[in-house]
C-alpha positions in Angstrom: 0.0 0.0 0.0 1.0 3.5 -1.0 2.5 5.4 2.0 2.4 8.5 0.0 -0.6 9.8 -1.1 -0.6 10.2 -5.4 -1.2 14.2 -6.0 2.1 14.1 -3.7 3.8 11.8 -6.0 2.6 13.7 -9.2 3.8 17.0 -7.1 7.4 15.3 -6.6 7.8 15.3 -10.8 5.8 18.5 -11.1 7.7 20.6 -9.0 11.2 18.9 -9.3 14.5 21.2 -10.3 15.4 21.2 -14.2 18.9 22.5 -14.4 22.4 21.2 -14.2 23.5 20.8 -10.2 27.0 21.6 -9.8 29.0 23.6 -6.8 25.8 22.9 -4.6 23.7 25.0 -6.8 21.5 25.1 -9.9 22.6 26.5 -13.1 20.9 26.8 -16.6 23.2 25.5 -19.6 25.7 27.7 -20.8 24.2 28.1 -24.1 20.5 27.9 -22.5 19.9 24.4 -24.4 17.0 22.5 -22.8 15.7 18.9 -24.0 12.0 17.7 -23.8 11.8 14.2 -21.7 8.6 12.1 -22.2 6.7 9.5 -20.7 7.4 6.2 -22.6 4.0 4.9 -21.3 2.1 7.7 -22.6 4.0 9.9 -24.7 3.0 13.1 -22.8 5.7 15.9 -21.9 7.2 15.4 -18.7 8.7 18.8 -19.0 12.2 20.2 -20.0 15.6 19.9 -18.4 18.9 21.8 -19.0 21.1 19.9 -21.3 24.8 20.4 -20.6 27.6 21.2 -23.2 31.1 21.3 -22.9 31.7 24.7 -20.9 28.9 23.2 -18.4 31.1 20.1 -18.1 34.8 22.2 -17.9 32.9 24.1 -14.9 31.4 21.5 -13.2 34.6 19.5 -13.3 36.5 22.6 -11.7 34.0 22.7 -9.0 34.1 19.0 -8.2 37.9 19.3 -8.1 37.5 22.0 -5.9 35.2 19.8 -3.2 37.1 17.0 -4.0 40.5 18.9 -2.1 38.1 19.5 1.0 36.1 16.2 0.9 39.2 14.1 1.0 40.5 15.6 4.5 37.4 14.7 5.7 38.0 12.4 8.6 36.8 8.8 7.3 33.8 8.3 10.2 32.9 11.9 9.1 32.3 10.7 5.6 30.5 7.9 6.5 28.0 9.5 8.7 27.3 11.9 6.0 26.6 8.7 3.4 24.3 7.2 6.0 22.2 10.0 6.2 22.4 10.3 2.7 20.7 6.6 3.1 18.3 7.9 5.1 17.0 11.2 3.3 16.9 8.3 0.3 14.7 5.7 1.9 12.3 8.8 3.4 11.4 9.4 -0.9 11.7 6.2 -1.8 7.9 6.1 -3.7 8.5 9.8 -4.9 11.5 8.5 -6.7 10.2 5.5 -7.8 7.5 7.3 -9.5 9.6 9.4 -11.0 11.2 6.5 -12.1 8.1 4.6 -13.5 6.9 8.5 -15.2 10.3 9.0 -17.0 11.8 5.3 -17.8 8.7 2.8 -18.1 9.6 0.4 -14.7 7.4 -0.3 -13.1 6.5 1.4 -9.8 6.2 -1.3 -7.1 9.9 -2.7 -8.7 11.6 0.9 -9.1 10.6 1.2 -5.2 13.5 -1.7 -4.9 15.8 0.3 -6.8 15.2 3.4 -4.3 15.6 1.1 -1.6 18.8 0.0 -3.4 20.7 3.0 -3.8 19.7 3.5 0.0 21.5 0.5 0.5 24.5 1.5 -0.9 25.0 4.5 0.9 24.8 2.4 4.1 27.2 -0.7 2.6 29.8 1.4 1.0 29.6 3.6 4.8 30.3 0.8 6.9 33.5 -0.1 4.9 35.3 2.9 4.9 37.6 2.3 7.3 38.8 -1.0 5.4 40.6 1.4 3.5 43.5 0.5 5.0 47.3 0.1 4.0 49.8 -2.3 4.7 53.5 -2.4 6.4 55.8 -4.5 4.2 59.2 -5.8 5.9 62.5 -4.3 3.7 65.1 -4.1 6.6 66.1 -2.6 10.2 66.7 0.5 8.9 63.4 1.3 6.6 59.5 1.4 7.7 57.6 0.8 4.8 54.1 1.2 4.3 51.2 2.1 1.9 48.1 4.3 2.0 45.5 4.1 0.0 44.4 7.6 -1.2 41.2 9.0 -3.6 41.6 9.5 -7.3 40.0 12.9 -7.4 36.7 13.7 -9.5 35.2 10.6 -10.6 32.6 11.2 -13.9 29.5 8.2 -14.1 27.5 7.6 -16.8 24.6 5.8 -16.3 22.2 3.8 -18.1 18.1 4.1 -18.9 17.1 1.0 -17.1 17.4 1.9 -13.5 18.2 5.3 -13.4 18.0 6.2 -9.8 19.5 3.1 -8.9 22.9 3.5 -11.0 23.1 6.7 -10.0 22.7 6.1 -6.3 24.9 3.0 -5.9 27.6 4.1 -8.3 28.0 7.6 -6.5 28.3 6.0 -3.0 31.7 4.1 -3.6 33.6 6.9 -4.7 32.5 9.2 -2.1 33.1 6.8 0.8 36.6 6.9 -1.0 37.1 10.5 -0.8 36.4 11.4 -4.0 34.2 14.1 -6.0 31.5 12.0 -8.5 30.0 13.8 -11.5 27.0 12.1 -12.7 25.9 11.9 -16.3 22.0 10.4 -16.0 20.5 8.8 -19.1 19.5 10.6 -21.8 16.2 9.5 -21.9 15.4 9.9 -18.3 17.4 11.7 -16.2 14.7 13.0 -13.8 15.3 11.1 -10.6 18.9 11.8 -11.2 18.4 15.2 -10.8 16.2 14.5 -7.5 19.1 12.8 -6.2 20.8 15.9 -6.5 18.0 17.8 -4.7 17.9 15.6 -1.6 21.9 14.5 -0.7 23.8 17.4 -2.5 23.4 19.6 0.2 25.0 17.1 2.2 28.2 17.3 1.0 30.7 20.0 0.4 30.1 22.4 -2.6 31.3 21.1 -5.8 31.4 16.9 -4.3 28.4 16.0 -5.9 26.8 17.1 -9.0 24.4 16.0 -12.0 24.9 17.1 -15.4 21.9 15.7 -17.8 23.2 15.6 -21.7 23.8 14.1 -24.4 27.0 12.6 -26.5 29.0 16.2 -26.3 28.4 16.3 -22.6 29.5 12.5 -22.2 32.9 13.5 -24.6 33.7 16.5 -22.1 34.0 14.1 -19.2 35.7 11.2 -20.7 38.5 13.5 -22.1 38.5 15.9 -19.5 42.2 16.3 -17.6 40.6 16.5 -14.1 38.6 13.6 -14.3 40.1 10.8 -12.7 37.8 8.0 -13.6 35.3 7.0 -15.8 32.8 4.7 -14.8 30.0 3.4 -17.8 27.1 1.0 -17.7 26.0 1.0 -21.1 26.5 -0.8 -24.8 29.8 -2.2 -26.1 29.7 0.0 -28.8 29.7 3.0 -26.0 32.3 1.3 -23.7 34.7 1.0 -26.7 34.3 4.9 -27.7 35.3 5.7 -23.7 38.1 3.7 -23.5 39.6 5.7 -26.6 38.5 8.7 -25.3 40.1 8.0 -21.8 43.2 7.2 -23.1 45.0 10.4 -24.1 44.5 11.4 -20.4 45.5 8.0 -19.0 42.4 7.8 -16.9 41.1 4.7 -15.3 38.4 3.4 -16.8 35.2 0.8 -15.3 32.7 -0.5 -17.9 29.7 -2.7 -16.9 28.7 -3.3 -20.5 26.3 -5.5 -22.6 25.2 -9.5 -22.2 24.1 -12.0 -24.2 23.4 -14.3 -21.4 23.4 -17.9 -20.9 20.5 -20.1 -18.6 21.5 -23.6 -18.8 19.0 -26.4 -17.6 19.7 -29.8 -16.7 17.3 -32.7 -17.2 17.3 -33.1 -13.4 16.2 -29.2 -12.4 13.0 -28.7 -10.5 10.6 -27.9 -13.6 8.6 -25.6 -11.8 11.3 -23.1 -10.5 12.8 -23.1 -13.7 10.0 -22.0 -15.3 9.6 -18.8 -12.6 13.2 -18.4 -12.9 13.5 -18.6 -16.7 11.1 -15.5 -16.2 12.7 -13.6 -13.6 16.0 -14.0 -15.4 14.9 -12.9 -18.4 13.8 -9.9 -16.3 10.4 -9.4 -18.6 9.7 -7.0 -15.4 12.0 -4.2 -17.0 10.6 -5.5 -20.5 13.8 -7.3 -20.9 15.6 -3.9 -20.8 19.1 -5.4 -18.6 22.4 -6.1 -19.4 22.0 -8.9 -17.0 19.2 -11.0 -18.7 19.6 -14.7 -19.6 18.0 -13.9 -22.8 19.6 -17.4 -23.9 18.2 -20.6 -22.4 19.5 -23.9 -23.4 17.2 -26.5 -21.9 18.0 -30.3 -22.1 15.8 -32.3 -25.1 14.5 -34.5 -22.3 12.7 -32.0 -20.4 12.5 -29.0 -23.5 8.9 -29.1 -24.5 7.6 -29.4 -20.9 9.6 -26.2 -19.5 8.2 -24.6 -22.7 4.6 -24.9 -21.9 5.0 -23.8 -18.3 7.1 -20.8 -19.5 4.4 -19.8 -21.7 1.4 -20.2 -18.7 3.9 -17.7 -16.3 4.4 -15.3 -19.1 0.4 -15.5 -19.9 0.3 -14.5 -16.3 2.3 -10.8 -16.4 0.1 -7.7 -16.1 0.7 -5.2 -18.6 0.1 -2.2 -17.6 1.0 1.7 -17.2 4.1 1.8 -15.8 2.9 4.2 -12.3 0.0 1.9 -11.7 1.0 -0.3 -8.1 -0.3 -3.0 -9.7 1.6 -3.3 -12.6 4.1 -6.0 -12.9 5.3 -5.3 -16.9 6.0 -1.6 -17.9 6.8 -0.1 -21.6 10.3 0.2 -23.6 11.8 3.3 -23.1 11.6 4.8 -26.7 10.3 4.5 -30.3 14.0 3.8 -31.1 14.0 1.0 -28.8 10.6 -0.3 -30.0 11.8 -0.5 -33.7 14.7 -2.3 -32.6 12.7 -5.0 -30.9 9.9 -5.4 -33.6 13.0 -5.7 -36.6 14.5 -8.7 -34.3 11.4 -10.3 -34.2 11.0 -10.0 -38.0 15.0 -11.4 -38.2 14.1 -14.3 -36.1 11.2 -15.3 -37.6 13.2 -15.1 -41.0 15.8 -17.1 -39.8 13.5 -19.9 -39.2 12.7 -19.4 -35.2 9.2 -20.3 -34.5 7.4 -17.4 -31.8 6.0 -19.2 -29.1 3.7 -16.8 -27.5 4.2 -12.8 -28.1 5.9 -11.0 -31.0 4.0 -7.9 -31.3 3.4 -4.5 -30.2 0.8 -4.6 -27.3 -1.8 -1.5 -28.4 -5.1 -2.0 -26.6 -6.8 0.2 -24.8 -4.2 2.4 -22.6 -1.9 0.6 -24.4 -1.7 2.4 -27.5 0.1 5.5 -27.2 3.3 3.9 -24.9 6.0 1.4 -26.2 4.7 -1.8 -25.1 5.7 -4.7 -27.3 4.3 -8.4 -25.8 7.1 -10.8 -24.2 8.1 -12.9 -26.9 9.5 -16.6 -26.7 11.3 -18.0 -29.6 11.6 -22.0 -30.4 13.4 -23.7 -32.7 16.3 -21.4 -32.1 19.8 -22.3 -33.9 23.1 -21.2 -32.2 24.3 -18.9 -35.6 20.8 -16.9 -35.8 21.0 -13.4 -34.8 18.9 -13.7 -32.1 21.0 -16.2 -30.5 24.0 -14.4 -30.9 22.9 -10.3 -30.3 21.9 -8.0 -27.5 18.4 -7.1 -28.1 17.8 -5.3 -25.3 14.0 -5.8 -25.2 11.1 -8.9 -23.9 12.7 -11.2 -26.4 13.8 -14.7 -25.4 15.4 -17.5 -27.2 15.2 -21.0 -26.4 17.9 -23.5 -27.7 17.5 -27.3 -27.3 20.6 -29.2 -26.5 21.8 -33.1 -26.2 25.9 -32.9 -25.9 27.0 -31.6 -22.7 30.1 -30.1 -24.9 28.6 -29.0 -27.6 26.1 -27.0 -25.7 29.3 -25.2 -23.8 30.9 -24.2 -27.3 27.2 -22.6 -27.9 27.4 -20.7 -24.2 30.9 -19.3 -24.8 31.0 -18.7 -28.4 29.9 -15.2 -27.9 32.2 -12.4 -26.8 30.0 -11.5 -24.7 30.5 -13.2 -20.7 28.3 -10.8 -17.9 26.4 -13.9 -16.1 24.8 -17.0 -16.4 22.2 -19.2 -14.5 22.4 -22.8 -14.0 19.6 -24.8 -12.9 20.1 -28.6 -11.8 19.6 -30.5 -8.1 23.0 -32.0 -8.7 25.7 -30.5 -6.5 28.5 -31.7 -8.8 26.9 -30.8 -11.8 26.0 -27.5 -10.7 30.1 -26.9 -9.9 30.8 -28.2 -13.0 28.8 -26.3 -15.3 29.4 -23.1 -12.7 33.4 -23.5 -13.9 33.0 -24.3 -17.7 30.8 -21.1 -18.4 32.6 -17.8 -19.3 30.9 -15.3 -17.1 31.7 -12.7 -14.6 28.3 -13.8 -12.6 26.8 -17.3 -12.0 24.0 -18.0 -10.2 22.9 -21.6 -9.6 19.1 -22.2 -9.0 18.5 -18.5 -9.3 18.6 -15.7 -11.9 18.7 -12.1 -11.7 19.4 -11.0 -7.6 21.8 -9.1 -6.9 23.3 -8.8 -3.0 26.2 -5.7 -2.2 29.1 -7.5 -0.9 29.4 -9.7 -4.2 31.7 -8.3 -6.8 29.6 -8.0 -10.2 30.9 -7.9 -13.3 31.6 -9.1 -16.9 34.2 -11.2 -18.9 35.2 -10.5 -22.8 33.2 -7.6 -23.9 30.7 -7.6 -20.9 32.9 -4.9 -19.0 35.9 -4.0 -16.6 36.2 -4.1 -13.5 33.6 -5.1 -10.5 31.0 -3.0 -8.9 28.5 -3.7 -5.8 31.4 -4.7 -3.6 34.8 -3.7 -1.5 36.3 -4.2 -4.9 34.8 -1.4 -6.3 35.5 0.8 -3.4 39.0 0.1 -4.2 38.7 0.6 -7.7 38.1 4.5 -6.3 41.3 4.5 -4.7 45.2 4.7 -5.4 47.9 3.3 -3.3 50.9 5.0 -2.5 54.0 3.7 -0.9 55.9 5.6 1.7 59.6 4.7 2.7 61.2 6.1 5.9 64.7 5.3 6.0 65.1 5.3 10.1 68.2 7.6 12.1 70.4 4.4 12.1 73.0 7.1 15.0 69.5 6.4 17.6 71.1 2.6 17.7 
């Protein structure tokens, strides 16, 4: 039940700040550009927001510098009483942001109400590990004390992707500022809205200049990749994106962390437990976001023994999804997030079917009723899928699933890691063995076994091959944040 009443929630988008949040204040674009942002559920104007160009970027960057020099001298309990209430003032507008969420990206509200509740969590993780920051003494000698300290980078830029908005923001911003540095973030083009309450809420928190939000497209992105004070670069988005910002990174020998794109792998054994697999074919397929995740095990290879069975109980769970606008409580499917996105679904469906896959259930546009003017397209199962079609082998991006049937234990692992894609992978079987097996034969930064699609802080996530650098939701991230610096004493050897 809703703890906050809707008018309030409408209110929250209504009233919300518009312009680029830098130096703990709100500033129009230099040039004055502004962007339209629309509801993908509905098509209706959700209002203008400053759109940030280079200048923007070059001051916002000096500012962050600026609050970076005072942040970092921050004593560590300091910081990480600041985070925790910044946890707090999060989880107090939890449904406010997760309707802005639902208005601006399509999820659906009773799920982006776990993504506020995620970035709150974040706050509170990364806070309770910042004294692990630690260094260590290393033994050279009588003579010599040797030791490291781990220190901040400086202004860390992150750009963040359309899926969960709030929630990338949140949880990216939290491990670099336990660290001690200043984080720029970037929000998705297409919805940046919660981003910029983000901004409203915790920015005051902090020193001037630690935190800001700069909403913009591919020239404000350029600025902060190549940008001499910008230590880092941290992307969740499309290989095609990741491989543009390591180029751009490298004249200015930044570090760079990329949670990219997934073609992923759900592997089921003739002896799973049919009727979790069914549930968890759907919930890693995350149909919830409309298939929208880097994460999803878009590919599921289920044995020939049980394939037609797990087929028909797919369908019935998928036959079971409300469809509905994406602010409604009660829905459990939203809408894509553009027009763009749509076409790009609809021509993989035509390619599929094409190729000779046979549609299961779905495979069109979903227009009835209040329906018609938002980008809904149906989830769409594809049988009879062959490991060279497209579908097997691309990112869709969209509530598109292939299913592969497979015999040869072997030949079914060539299929898995043929791809250069490697994010996660799901394998479902009751055999202990087998499931350790499998678990060290895929090629994937992630692996669940029996499950699909939860994520828990403390657990370093992250992709192989193309799927990214680097892992995020964990103390390894934090120290991703940091440098380590090595400090000799040679000791007064005349004290002897």
């Amino acid at each position: 039940m809703l703890q906050v009443q809707p008018a309030t929630l409408r209110n929250s988008l209504t009233n919300l700040s518009r312009d680029l949040y830098y130096a703990n204040a709100w500033h129009p674009a230099g040039n004055g550009q502004r962007v339209e942002i629309k509801n993908p559920a509905t098509a209706e104007s959700l209002g203008e927001v400053a759109w940030a160009q280079a200048d923007d970027v070059d001051a916002a960057v000096k500012a962050a510098y600026a609050g970076f020099k005072i942040w970092r001298r921050v004593k560590p309990l300091e910081r990480a009483a600041i985070l925790r209430e910044a946890a707090a003032v999060i989880r107090r507008h939890a449904e406010e942001i997760a309707f802005i969420d639902a208005s601006d990206c399509g999820g659906p509200f009773k799920r982006m109400i776990r993504d506020s509740e995620g970035g709150a969590l974040a706050f509170e993780f990364f806070a309770g590990l910042i004294t692990e920051l630690k260094g260590d003494t290393t033994p050279v000698g009588d003579d010599n004390l040797n030791y490291t300290v781990r220190e901040p980078l400086g202004v860390v830029a992150r750009i963040c992707a359309y899926n969960h908005p709030f929630l990338f923001a949140a949880s990216h911003a939290a491990a670099p500022l336990a660290a001690g540095n200043a984080v720029i973030i970037k929000p998705p083009e297409q919805a940046p809205l919660s981003t910029l309450r983000l901004a409203e809420l915790i920015g005051p928190l902090f020193p001037p200049g630690v935190l800001a939000v700069l909403p913009g497209g591919r020239v404000c992105g350029q600025a902060l990749v190549e940008h001499p004070l910008v230590a880092k670069i941290g992307l969740i988005g499309s290989v095609p994106t990741g491989k543009a910002v390591l180029k751009g990174a490298a004249d200015t020998m930044k570090k760079v962390s990329l949670e990219l794109g997934g073609k992923n792998a759900l592997i089921a054994y003739p002896d799973a437990n049919l009727r979790k697999l069914a549930a968890g074919i759907i919930q890693g397929m995350n149909f919830v976001w409309c298939g929208q995740s880097c994460g999803s095990t878009s590919r599921v290879f289920l044995h020939e023994s049980i394939h037609d069975q797990v087929l028909a109980m797919v369908v019935d769970e998928i036959k079971r999804l409300q469809f509905g606008n994406p602010t409604d409580p009660n829905t459990e499917m939203g809408c894509l997030i553009s027009q763009d996105q749509l076409d790009k679904v609809t021509r993989y469906v035509d390619i599929g079917q094409k190729e000779g896959a046979r549609i299961v259930v779905g495979g069109h546009r979903a227009t009835g009723g209040s329906l018609a003017k938002g980008f809904y397209f149906e989830p769409t199962v594809f049988a009879d899928v062959k490991t060279d079609m497209r579908i097997a082998r691309e990112e869709i991006f969209g509530p598109v699933l292939s299913v592969l049937k497979w015999k040869d234990e072997g030949e079914m692992f060539d299929a898995v890691n043929s791809l250069d894609y490697g994010l996660s992978a799901s394998i479902w079987t009751t055999n202990l063995s087998t499931a350790h097996r499998a678990a060290a034969r895929v090629e994937a930064g992630y692996v669940w076994i029996n499950g699909a699609s939860t994520h828990y802080f403390g657990v370093p996530f992250g992709g192989y091959k193309h799927s990214g650098l680097g892992r995020e939701e964990s103390i390894e991230e934090l120290f991703d944040n940091t440098q380590i610096k090595n400090v000799n004493v040679t000791l007064d050897s005349s004290a002897k």
